[in-house]
C-alpha positions as CSV (number, residue, x, y, z in Angstrom):
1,X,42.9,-19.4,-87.2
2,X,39.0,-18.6,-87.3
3,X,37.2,-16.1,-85.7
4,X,35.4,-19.4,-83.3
5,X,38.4,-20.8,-82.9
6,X,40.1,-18.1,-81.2
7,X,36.9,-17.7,-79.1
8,X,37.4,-21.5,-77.7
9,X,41.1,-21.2,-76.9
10,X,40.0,-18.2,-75.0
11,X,37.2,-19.3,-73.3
12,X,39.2,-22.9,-72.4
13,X,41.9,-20.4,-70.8
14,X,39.4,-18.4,-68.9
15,X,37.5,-21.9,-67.7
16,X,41.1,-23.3,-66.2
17,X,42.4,-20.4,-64.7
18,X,39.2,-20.3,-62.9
19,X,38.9,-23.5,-61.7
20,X,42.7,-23.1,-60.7
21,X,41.6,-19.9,-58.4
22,X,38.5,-22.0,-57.0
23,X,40.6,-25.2,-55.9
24,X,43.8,-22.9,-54.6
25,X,40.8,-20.8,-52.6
26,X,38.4,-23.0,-51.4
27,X,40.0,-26.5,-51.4
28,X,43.5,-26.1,-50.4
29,X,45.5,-28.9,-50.6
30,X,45.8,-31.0,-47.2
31,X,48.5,-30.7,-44.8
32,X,48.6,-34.4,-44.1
33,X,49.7,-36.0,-47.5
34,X,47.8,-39.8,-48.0
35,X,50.1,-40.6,-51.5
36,X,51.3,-44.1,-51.4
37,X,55.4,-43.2,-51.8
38,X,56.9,-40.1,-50.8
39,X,59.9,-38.8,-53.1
40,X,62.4,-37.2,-51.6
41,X,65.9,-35.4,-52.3
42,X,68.9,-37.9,-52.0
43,X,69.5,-38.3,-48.0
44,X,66.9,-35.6,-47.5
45,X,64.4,-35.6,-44.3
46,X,60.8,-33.6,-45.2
47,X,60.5,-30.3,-44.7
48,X,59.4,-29.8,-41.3
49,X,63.1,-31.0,-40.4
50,X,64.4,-27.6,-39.9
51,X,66.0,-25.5,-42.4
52,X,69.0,-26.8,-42.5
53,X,68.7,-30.3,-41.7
54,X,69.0,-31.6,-44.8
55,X,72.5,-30.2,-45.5
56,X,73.5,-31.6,-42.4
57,X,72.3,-35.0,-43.0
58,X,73.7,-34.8,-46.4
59,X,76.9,-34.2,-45.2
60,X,77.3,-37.2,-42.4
61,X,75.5,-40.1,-44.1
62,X,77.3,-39.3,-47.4
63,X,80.8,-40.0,-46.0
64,X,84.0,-40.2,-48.7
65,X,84.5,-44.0,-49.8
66,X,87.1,-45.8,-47.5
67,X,87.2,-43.0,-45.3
68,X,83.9,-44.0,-43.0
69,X,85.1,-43.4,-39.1
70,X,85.3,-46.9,-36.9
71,X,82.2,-47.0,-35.0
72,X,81.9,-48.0,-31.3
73,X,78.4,-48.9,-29.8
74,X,77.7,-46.2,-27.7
75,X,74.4,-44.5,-26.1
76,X,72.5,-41.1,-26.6
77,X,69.6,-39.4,-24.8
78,X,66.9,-37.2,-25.5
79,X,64.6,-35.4,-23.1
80,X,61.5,-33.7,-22.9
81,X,58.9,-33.1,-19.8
82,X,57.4,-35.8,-20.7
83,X,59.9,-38.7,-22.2
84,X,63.3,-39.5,-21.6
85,X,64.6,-41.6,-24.5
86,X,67.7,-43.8,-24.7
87,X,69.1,-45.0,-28.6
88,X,71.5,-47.0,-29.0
89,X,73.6,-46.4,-32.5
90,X,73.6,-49.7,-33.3
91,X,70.5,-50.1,-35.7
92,X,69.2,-46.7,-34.7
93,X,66.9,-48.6,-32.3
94,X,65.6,-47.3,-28.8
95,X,66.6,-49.5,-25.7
96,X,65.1,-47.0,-23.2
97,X,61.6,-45.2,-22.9
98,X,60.7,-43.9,-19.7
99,X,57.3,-42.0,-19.0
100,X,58.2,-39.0,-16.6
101,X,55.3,-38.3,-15.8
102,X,53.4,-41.7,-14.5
103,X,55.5,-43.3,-11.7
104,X,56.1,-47.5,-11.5
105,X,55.3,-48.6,-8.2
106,X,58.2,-51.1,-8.0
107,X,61.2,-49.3,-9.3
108,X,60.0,-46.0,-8.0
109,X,61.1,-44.5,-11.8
110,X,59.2,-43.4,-14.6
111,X,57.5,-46.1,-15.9
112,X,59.4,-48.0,-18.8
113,X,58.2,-48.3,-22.2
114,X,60.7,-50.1,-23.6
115,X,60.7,-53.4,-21.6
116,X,62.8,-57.2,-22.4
117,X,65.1,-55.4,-24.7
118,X,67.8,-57.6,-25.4
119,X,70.3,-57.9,-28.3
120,X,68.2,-59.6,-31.0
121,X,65.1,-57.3,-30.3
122,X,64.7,-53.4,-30.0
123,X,62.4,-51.2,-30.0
124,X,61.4,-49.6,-33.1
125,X,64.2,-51.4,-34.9
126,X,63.9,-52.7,-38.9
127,X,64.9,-56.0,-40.2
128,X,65.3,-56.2,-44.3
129,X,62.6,-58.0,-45.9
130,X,59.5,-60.0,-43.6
131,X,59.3,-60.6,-40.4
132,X,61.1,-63.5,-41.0
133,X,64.6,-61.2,-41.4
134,X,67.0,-60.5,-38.8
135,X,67.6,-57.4,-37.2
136,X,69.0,-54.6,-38.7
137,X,71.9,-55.1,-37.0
138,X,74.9,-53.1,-38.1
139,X,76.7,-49.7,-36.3
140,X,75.2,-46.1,-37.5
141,X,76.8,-42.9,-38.0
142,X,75.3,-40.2,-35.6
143,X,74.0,-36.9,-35.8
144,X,72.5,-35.0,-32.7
145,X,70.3,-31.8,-34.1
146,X,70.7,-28.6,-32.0
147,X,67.0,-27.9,-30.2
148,X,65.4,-25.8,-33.0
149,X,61.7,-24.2,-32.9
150,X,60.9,-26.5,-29.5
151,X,62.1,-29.9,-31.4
152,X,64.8,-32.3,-30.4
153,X,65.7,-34.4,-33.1
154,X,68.7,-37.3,-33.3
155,X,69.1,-38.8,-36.8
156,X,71.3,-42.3,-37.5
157,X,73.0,-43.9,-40.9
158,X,73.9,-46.5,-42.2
159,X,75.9,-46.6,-45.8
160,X,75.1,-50.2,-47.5
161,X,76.6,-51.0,-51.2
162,X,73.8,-49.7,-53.0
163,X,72.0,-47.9,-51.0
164,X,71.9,-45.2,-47.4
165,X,69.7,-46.3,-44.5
166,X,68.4,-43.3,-42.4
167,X,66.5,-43.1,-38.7
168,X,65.1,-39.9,-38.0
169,X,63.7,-39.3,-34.4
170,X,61.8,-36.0,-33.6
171,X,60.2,-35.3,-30.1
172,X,58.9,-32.2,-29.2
173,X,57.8,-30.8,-25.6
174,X,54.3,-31.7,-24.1
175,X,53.6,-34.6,-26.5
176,X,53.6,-38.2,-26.1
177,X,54.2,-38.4,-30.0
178,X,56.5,-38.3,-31.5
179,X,57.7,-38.7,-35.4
180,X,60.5,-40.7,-36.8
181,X,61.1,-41.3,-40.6
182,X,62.7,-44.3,-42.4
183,X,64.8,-42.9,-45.4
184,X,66.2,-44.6,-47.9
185,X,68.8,-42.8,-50.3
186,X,69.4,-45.5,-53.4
187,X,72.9,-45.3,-55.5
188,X,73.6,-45.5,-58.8
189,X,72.9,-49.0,-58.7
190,X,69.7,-49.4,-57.1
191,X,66.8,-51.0,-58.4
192,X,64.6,-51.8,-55.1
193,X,64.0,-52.2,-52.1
194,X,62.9,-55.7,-52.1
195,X,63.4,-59.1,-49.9
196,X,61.6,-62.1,-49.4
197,X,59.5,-62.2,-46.9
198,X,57.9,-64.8,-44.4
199,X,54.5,-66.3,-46.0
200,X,55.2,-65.4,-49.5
201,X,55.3,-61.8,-50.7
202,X,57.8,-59.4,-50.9
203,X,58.9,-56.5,-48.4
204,X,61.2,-53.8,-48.3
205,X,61.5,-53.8,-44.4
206,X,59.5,-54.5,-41.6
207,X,59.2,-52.1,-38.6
208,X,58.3,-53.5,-35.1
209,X,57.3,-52.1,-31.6
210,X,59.0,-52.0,-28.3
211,X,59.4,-56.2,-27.2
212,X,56.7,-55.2,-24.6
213,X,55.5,-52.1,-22.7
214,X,55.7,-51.4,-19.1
215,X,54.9,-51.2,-16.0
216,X,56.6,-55.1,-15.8
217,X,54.1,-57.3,-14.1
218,X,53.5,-61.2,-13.0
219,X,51.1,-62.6,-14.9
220,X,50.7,-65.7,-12.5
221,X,49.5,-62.6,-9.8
222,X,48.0,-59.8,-11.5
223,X,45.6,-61.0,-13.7
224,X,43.8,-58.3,-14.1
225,X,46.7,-57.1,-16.3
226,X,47.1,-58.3,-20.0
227,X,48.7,-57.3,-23.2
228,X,46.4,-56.6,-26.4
229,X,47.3,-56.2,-30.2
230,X,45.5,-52.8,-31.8
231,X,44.8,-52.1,-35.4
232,X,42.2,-49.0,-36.5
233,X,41.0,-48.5,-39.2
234,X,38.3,-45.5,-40.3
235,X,37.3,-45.0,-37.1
236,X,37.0,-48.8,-36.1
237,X,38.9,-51.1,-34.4
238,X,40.2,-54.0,-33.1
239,X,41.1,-55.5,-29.9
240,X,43.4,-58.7,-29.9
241,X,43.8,-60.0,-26.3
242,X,47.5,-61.6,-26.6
243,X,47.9,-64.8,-25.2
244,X,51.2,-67.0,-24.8
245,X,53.2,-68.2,-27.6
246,X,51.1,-66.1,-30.9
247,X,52.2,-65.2,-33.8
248,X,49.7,-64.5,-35.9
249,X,48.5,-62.0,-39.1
250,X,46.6,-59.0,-39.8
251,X,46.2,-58.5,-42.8
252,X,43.1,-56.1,-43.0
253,X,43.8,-52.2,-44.3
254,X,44.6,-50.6,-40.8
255,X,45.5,-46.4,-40.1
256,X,46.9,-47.3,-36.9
257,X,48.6,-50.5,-35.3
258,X,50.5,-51.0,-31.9
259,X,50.0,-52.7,-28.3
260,X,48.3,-52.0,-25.5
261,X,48.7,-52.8,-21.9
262,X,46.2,-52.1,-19.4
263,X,47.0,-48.1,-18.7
264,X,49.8,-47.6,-21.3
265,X,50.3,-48.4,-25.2
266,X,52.7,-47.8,-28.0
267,X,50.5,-47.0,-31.4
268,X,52.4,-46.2,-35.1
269,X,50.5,-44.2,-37.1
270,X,51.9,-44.1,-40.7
271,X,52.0,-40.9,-42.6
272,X,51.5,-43.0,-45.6
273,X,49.4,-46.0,-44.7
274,X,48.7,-47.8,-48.5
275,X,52.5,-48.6,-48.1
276,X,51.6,-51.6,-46.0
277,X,50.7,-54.9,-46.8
278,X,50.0,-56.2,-43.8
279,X,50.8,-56.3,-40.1
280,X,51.7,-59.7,-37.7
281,X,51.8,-59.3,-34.0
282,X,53.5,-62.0,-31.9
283,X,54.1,-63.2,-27.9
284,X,57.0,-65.1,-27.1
285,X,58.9,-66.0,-24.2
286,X,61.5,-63.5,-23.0
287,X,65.0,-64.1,-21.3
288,X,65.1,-63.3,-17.6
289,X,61.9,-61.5,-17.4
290,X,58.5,-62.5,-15.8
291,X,56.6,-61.5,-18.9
292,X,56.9,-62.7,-22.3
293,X,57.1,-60.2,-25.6
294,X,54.4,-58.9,-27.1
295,X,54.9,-57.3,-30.1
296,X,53.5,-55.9,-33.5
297,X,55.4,-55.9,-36.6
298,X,54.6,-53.4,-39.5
299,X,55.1,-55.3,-42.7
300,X,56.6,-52.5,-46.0
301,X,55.5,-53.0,-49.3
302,X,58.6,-53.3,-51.7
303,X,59.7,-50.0,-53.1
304,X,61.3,-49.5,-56.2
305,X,61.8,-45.4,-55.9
306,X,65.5,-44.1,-55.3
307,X,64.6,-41.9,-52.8
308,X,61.6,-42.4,-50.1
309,X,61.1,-41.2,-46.9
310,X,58.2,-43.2,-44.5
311,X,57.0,-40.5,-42.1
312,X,56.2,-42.4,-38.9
313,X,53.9,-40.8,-35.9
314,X,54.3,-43.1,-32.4
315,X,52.5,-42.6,-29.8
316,X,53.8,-44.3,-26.7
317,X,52.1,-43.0,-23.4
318,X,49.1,-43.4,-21.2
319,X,46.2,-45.2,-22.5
320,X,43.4,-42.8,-22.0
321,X,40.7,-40.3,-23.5
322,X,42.6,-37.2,-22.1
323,X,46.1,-37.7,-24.3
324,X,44.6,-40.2,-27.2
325,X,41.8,-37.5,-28.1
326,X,44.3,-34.8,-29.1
327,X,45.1,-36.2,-32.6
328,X,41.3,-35.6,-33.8
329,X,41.6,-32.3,-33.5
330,X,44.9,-30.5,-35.2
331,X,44.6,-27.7,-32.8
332,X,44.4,-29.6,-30.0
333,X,48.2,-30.9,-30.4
334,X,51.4,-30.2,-31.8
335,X,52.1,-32.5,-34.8
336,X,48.6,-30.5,-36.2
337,X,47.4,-33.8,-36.9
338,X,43.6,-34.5,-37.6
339,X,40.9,-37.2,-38.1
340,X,42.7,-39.7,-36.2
341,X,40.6,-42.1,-33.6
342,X,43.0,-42.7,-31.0
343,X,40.2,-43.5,-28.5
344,X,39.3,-46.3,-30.1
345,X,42.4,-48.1,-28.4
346,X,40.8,-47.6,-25.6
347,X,39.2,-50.6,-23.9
348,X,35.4,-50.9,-23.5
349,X,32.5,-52.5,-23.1
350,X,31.7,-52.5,-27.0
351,X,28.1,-52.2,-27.6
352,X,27.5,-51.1,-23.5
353,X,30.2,-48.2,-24.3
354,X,27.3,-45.6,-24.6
355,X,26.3,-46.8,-21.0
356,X,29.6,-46.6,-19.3
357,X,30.6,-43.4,-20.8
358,X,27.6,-41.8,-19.0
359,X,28.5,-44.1,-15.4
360,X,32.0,-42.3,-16.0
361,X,30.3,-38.7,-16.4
362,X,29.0,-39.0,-13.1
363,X,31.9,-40.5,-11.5
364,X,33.9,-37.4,-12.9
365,X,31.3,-35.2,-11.7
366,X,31.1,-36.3,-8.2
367,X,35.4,-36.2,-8.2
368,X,34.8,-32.5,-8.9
369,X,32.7,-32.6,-5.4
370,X,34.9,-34.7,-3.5
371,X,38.4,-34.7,-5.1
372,X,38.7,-38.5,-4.1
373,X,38.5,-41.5,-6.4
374,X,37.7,-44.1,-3.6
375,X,34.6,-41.6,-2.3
376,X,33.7,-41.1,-6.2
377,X,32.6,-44.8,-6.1
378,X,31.1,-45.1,-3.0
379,X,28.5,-42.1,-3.7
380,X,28.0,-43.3,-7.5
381,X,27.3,-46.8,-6.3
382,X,24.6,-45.5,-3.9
383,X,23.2,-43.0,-6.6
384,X,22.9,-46.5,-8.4
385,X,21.5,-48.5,-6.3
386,X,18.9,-46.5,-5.1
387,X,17.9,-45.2,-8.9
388,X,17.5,-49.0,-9.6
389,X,15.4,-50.2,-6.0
390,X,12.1,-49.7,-7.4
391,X,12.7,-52.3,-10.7
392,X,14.7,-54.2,-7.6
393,X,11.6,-54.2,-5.6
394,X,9.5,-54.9,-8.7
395,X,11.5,-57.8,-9.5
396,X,11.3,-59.3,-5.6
397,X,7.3,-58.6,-5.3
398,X,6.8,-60.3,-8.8
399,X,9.1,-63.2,-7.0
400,X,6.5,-63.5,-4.3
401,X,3.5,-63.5,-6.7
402,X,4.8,-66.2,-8.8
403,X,5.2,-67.9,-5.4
404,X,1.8,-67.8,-4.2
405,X,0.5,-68.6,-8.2
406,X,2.6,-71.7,-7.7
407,X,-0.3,-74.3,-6.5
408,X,-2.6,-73.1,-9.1
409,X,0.5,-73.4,-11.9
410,X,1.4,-76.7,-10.7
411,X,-2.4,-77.8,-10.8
412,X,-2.4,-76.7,-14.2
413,X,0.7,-78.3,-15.4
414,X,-0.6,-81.5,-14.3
415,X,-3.7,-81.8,-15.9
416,X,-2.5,-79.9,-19.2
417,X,0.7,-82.2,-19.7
418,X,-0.1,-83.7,-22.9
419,X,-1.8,-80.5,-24.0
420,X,0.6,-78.1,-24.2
421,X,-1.3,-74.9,-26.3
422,X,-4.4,-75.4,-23.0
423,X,-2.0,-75.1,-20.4
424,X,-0.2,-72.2,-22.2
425,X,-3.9,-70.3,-22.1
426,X,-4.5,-71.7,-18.8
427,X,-1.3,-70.4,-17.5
428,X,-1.7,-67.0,-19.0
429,X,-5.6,-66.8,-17.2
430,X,-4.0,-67.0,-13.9
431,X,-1.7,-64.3,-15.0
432,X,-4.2,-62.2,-15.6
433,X,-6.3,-62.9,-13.0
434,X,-3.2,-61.6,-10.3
435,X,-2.0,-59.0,-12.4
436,X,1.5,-60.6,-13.2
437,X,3.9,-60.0,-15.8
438,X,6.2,-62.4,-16.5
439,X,8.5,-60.5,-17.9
440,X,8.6,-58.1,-15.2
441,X,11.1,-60.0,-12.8
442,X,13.1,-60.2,-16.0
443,X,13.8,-56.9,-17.2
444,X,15.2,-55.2,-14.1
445,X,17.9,-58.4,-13.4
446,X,18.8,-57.8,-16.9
447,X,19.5,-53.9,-16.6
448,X,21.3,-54.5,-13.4
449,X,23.3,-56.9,-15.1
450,X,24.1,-54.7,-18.3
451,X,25.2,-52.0,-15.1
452,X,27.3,-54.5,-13.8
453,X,28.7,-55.4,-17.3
454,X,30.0,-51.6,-17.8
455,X,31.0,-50.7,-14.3
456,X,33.3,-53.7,-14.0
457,X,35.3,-52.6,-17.2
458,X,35.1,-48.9,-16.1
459,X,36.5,-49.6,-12.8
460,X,38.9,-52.4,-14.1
461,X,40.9,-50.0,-16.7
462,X,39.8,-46.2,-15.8
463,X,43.4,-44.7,-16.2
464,X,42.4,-41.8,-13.4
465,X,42.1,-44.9,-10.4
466,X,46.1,-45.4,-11.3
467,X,47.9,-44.3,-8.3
468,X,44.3,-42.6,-6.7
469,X,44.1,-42.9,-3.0
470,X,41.3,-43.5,-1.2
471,X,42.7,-44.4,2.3
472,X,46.3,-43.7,3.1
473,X,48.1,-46.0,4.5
474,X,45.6,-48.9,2.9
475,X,44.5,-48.6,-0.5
476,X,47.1,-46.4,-1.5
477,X,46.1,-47.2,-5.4
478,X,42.7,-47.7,-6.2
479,X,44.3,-49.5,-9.8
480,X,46.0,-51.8,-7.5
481,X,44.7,-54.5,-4.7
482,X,45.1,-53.2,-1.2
483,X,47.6,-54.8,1.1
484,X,48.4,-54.8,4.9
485,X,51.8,-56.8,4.5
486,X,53.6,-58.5,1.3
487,X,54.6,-62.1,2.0
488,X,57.8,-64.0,1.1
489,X,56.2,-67.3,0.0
490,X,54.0,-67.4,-3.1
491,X,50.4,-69.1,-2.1
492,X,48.6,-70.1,-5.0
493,X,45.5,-68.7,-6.0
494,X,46.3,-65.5,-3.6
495,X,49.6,-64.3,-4.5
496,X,52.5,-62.9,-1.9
497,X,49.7,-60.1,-0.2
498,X,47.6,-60.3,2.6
499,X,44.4,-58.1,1.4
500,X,41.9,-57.0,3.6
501,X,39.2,-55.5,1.5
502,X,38.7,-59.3,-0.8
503,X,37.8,-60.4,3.2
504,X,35.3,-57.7,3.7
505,X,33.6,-58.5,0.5
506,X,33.3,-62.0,1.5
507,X,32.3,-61.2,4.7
508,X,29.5,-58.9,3.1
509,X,28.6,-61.5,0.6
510,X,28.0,-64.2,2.7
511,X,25.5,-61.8,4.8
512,X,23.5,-60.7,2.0
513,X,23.3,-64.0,1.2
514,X,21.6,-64.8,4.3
515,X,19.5,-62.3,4.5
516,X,18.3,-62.9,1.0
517,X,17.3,-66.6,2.4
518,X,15.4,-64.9,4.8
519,X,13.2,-63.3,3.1
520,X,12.6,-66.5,0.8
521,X,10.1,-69.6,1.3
522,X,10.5,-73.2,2.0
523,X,12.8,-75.1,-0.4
524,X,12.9,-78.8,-1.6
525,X,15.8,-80.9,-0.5
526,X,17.4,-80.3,-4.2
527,X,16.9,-76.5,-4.3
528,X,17.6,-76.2,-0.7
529,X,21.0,-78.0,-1.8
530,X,21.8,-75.3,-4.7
531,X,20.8,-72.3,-2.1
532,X,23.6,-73.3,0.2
533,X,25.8,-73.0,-3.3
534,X,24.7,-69.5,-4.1
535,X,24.9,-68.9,-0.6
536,X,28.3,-69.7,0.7
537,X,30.2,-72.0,-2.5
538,X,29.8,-69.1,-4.8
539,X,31.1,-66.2,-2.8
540,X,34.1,-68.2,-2.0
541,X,35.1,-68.7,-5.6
542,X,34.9,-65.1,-6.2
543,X,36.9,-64.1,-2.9
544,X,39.6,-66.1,-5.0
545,X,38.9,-65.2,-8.6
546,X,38.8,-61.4,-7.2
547,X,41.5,-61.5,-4.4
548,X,43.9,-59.7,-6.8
549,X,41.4,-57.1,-8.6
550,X,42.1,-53.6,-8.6
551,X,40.8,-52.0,-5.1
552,X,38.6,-49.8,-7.1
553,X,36.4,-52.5,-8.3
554,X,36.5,-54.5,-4.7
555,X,35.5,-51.1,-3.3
556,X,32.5,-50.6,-5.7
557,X,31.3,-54.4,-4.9
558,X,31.6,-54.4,-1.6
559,X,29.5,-51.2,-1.3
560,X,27.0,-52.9,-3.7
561,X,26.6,-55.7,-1.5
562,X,26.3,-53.4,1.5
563,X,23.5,-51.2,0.2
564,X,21.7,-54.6,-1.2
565,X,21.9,-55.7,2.2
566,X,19.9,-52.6,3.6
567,X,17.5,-52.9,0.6
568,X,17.0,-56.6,0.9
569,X,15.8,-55.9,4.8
570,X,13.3,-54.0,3.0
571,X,11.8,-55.8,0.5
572,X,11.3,-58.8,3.5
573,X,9.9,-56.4,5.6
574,X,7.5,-55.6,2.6
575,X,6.5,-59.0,1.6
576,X,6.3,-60.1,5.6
577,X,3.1,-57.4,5.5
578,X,2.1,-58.4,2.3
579,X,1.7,-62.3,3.2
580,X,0.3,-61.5,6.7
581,X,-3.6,-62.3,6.8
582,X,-5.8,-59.9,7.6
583,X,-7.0,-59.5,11.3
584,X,-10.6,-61.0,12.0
585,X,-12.6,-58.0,13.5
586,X,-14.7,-59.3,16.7
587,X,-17.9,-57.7,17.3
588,X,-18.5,-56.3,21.0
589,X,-21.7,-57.6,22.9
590,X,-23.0,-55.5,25.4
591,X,-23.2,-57.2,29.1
592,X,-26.2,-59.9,29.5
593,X,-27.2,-60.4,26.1
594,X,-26.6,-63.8,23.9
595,X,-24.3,-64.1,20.3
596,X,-27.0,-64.7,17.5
């Protein structure tokens, strides 16, 4: 070997060991692993299973041929401060998920996360192959972990001819996440993981949610309350509201997929999201219960692999900033995970989210002042309202110069109509000559209206108003409409309550009506005919659209209408002066001399 050859294998070495020490140094490998297919050891659960665990498992899923013990359905717990979790062995599946820490008004429990269970449909159960398969079915061997390191973990199994099934479930304290892995431990004679599934394709399994989330609710009463399909993806995502009788696919790349009620949602979050090829989510009637499934159903690509392990992380607790902004910051929770957008489940006013995230600033501020919700509103509402009364009064004096310009407009119109680019310039003089703008009555409805836009979603799904009191005794939950007594009959369009803050609305609607009529001018017969319709038919469909809205926003209207009131008083007092004519001034004559 020559002298420059010798050289080149050196060099070459040099070149890759230090690249090696740059990579190890300054780009460590991540802790979160995004490969496609995770390999495991036969039977074996990843390392962050314990030290042990895998021994363990190994030794009670991989029981001696014909000696497997005769199973018995039978149910196991496990509790944290913030879950208690009920399994049932057969499938593996969950059949009970209360939250401990967010009461249900009508079962005075925890609320339940794991609603319409039945026998047919679990939560977080498998069926083989598309959605199209039936449930995973069959009785599992058990094996409770002993608390290690602040985890609680149960594991099932399930020993099939060619293959070993395995449910991992691992909760830890102060998290509504938890992680559960899907092993599965081929034989000998395993080829894949593979069944037909529903719509053509292939699929190993298919992993669905709880049949519905809680708290249980009549959707013929409260409908303010829905159920919503959720799939992220980089940062983005997407809202399905769920109506009756669905089934439908998404089949976009998501990070993230689950359902969401109005306060609570269950989200999966695959370790390994490229496994997927696709996801379906479905409502259908349920058995006995006043609200029908809803569902999402996590289609698995077909594996061929002896040994994988899906690494599952579920969220399944409240739906808001506080708890779903943990998981962008590895720190800021226990699972150390990162990157993940869990506010983006979060309802909102889409492109007006920038101006309720600053309404909701203030609100939290002035809770700091106050320490009540219900007062919270009130001031905020008054802060807005009077921040907006000089485009209001803007708006109304414009009103009242287009109403004097009217004559003069109409004069124009007349003896323009078959030219319409003269009375356009015609028009526009007489603009100019009273110094009005037409787009200045415009622009402060439309901000007012953008306002109204975000407050009404604020108020309608801020998590904080659920179980907030603003008066005890009568809104007792400012999430919830207020009631003075709960009826036995159902009367349509109202419900079983008798409210009283949907009558003080009315009551204040119907005022400012009038005194918006006061301030106005004469009317023809047809407008005078539409007035009466803004002035008394339109409240009156809201008092019923709104009867069973959450207190909150009732309470935030109401006020509105209130302080409009007041302001409205204003504003007539100020065009009363502004239409009065001037005084004519008299001239004194002194005593015996004649007017020239």
């Amino acid at each position: 070997m020559d002298k420059n050859t010798i050289m080149a294998v050196v060099l070459s070495a040099l070149v890759l060991i230090g690249y090696t020490i740059v990579q190890v140094k300054f780009f460590p490998k991540p802790e979160q692993s995004q490969t496609v297919e995770q390999t495991a050891a036969p039977s074996a659960l990843p390392e962050e299973g314990g030290q042990n665990s895998n021994a363990e498992v190994q030794s009670f899923v991989q029981a001696e041929e014909g000696n497997e013990p005769v199973l018995t359905e039978q149910k196991y717990f496990v509790q944290t401060d913030k879950v208690r979790v009920v399994f049932t062995n057969r499938g593996g599946d969950i059949v009970g998920y209360e939250l401990l820490d967010h009461k249900d008004n009508k079962t005075g429990r925890g609320v339940e996360m794991a609603e319409n269970i039945s026998a047919v449909n679990r939560a977080f159960a498998l069926n083989f192959g598309g959605t199209d398969g039936s449930l995973v079915n069959d009785l599992f061997a058990v094996k409770e972990f002993p608390e290690e390191n602040g985890e609680k973990k149960i594991a099932f199994a399930k020993k099939y001819s060619d293959f070993t099934l395995v449910k991992q479930y691992t909760f830890k304290d102060g998290e509504y996440m938890f992680k559960m892995n899907v092993v599965v431990d081929g034989g000998e004679n395993f080829t894949a993981l593979d069944f037909s599934a529903k719509d053509g394709g292939n699929a190993s399994y298919t992993l669905r949610t709880s049949p519905q989330v809680g708290p249980e609710f009549n959707p013929k009463v409260d409908r303010y309350e829905s159920r919503t399909f959720i799939a992220l993806n980089e940062g983005k995502g997407k809202r399905v509201r769920l109506g009756s009788n669905q089934y439908k696919e998404y089949n976009k790349p998501f990070q993230i997929a689950g359902i969401g009620g109005k306060y609570f949602c269950e989200l999966v979050v695959p370790a390994q999201e490229g496994n997927f090829q696709g996801a379906w989510y479905s409502t259908s009637a349920a058995a006995q219960k006043t609200m029908s499934d809803a569902q999402a159903f996590l289609v698995r690509k077909p594996t061929t692999q002896k040994q994988t392990n899906d690494v599952y992380y579920v969220y399944v607790g409240p739906r808001n900033e506080k708890e779903l902004r943990k998981y962008s910051v590895a720190e800021n929770n226990a699972w150390k995970l990162s990157g993940y957008r869990l506010t983006e489940a979060l309802e909102s006013s889409g492109w007006l989210g920038w101006l309720e995230t600053i309404l909701k600033w203030i609100m939290e501020a002035l809770y700091k002042l106050v320490h009540n919700w219900g007062v919270s509103i009130i001031l905020m509402t008054i802060i807005l309202k009077i921040a907006l009364f000089p485009l209001t009064m803007k708006s109304s004096m414009g009103t009242l110069k287009m109403q004097e310009m009217q004559p003069k407009l109409t004069a124009i119109q007349n003896k323009y109509k078959d030219n319409p680019q003269m009375m356009q310039a015609e028009t526009a003089k007489v603009y100019q000559a009273a110094g009005y703008n037409p787009m200045s009555g415009c622009l402060p409805m439309v901000f007012q209206m953008l306002c109204l836009f975000a407050m009404y979603n604020l108020f309608n799904n801020y998590f904080e108003f659920r179980g907030a009191s603003f008066i005890k005794g009568w809104i007792d939950d400012l999430s919830d409409g207020d009631s003075v007594c709960q009826l036995k009959a159902f009367i349509p369009l109202i419900g079983n309550h008798i409210r009283v803050l949907p009558i003080i609305y009315l009551v204040s609607q119907l005022l400012y009506g009038k005194i918006t009529q006061m301030g106005g001018t004469l009317q023809s017969a047809q407008s005078s005919g539409q007035m009466k319709f803004m002035t008394y038919g339109l409240p009156l469909i809201f008092f019923f659209l709104f009867y069973n809205a959450p207190s909150g926003l009732i309470l935030f209207w109401t006020i509105s209408n209130i302080i409009q009131m007041i302001q409205q008083l204003i504003i007539n007092k100020t065009k009363a002066n502004a239409t009065k004519p001037a005084a004519t001034t008299v001239k004194a004559v002194p005593h015996g001399k004649k007017r020239k």
